[in-house]
N, C-alpha and C positions, 0 to 999 in steps of 0.2 A: 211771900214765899214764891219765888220763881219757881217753874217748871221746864222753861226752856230760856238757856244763856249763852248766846252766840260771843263771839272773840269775833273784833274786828281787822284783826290785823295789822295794826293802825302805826305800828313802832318800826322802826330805822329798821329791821330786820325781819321786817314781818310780827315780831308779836304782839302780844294785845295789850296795847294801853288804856284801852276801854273795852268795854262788852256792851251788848245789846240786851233789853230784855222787854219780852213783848210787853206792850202796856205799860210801859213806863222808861223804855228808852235808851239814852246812851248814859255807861255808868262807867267812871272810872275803876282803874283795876283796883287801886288804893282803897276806893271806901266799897267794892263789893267784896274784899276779902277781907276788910274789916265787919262786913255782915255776915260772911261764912266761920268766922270766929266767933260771933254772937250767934250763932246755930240758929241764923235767920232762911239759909238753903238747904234744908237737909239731905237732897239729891246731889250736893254736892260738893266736894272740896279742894282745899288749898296745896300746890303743887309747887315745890320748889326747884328751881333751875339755878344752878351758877349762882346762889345767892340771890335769886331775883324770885317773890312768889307770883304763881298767875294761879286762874280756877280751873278745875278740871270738874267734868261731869263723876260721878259714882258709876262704876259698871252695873250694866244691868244683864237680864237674858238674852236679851235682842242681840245676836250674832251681827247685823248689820252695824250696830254700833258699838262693837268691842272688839278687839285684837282676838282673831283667833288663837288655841293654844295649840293646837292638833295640825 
């Protein structure tokens, strides 16, 4: 179970063809959202774009890292 899942930005347009995850490294987007389906991240989930899924973090409290509403 990750705690922390960096995007590497690694695709023709900037998105993430892989992710990073500490301790264990570079993971393609493919089979870490085939782990976010087996509710292997529970901090996190699957984010669809244009037909394409990538991972997104779960919001939390931390204003630092969530879109303010206000």
């Amino acid at each position: 179970m990750a705690k922390n899942i960096r995007g590497n930005q690694d695709g023709k347009n900037g998105e993430n063809q892989t992710y990073t995850i500490l301790g264990r490294g570079i993971v393609p987007r493919e089979k870490l959202i085939e782990e976010l389906k087996e509710g292997k991240h529970p901090d996190f989930h699957v984010y669809e774009r244009n037909g394409v899924e990538y991972v997104r973090a779960d919001p939390d409290s931390t204003q630092q890292n969530n879109v303010d509403k206000d």
